[in-house]
C-alpha positions as CSV (number, residue, x, y, z in Angstrom):
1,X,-11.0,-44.3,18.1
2,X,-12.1,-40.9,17.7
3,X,-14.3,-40.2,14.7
4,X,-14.4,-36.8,13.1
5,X,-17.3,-35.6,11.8
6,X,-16.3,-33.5,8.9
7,X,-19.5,-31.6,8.0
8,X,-19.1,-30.1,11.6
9,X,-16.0,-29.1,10.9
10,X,-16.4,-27.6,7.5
11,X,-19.4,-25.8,8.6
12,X,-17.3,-24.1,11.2
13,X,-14.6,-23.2,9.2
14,X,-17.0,-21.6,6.7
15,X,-18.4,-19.7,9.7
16,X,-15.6,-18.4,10.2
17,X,-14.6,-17.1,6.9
18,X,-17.9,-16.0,6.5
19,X,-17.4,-13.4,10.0
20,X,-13.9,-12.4,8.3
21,X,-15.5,-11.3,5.1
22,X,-18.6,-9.6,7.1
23,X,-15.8,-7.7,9.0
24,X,-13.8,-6.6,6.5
25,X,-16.4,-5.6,4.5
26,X,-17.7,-3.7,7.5
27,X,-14.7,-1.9,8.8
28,X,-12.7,-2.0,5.5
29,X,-9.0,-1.2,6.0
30,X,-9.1,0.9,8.8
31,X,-5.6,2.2,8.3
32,X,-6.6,3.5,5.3
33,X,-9.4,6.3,6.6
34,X,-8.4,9.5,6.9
35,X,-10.5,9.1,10.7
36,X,-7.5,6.3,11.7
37,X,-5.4,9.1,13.6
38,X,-1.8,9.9,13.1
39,X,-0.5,8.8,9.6
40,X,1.0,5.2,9.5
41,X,4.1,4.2,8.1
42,X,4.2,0.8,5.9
43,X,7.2,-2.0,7.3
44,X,7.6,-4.8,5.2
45,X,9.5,-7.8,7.2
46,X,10.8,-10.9,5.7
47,X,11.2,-14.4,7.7
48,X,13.7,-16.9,7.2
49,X,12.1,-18.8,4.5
50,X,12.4,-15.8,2.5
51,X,8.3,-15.0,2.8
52,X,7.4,-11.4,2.9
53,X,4.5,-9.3,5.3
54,X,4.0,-5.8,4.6
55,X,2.6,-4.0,7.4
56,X,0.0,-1.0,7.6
57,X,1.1,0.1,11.2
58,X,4.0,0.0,13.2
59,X,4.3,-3.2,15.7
60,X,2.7,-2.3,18.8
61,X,2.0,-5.6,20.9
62,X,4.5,-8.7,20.6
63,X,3.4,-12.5,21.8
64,X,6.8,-13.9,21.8
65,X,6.6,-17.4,21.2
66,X,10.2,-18.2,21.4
67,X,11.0,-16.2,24.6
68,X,15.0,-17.2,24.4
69,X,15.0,-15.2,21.4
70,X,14.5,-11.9,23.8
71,X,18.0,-10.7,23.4
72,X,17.6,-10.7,19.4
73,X,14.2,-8.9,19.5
74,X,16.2,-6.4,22.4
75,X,18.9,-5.9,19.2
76,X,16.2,-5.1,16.7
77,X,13.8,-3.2,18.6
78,X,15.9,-1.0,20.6
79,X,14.7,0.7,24.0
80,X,10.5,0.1,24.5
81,X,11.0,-3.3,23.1
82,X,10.0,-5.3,26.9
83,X,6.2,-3.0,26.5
84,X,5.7,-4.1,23.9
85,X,5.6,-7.7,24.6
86,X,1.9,-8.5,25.5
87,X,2.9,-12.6,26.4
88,X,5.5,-15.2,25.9
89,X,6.4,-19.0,26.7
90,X,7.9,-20.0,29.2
91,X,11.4,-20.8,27.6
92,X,13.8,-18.3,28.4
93,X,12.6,-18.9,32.5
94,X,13.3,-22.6,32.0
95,X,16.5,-22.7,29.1
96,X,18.4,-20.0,29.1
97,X,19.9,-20.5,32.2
98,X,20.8,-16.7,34.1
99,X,19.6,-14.6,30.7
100,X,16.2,-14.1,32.4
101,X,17.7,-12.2,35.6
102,X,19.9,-10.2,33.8
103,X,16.9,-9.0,31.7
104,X,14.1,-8.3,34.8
105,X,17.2,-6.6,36.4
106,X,17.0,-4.2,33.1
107,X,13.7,-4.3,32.4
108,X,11.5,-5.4,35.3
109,X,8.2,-4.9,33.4
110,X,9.3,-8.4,32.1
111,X,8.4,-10.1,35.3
112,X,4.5,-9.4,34.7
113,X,4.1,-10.9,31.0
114,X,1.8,-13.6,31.1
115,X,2.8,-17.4,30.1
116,X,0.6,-18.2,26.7
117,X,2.3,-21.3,26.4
């Protein structure tokens, strides 16, 4: 049996929020300064449990973590959406059957995004 030491474990996680609050109190909201380049729109996305996200930037880098969903993200995203996907699983090689052809034929870029798991 494993035993968890839970001091060690505390003491990291306080570390960690400790870093957080060092860096935002550091670098502040960068898309905020007027130094943050072009202006930056605000995109506010809602999930399916209803939660909301209200973004400072536009999306620029996706990790896909439900790759058989690439035909959905293709529908919302428009043209550009295979650069901006930085990494994926491995589930529309392995699931969805001929899907993953068709979209390297289209979009060959998609043959070169890593496998995060």
């Amino acid at each position: 049996m494993v035993k968890i030491n839970y001091s060690i474990v505390a003491a990291v996680g306080v570390a960690i929020l400790v870093i957080a609050a060092i860096g935002f109190v550091v670098y502040g909201n960068a898309f905020d300064r007027p130094d943050g380049g072009p202006e930056r729109s605000k995109m506010t996305i809602t999930d399916m449990a209803g939660r909301t996200v209200t973004l400072n930037a536009p999306v620029e880098r996706i990790i896909l973590t439900e790759s058989s969903k690439t035909a959905e993200l293709a529908a919302i995203a428009g043209d550009g959406f295979a650069e901006k996907i930085v990494g994926w699983d491995n589930d529309i090689k392995r699931y969805a059957g001929d899907e993953y052809a068709v979209f390297v034929a289209e979009y060959p870029q998609l043959a070169d995004i890593p496998d995060v798991g």
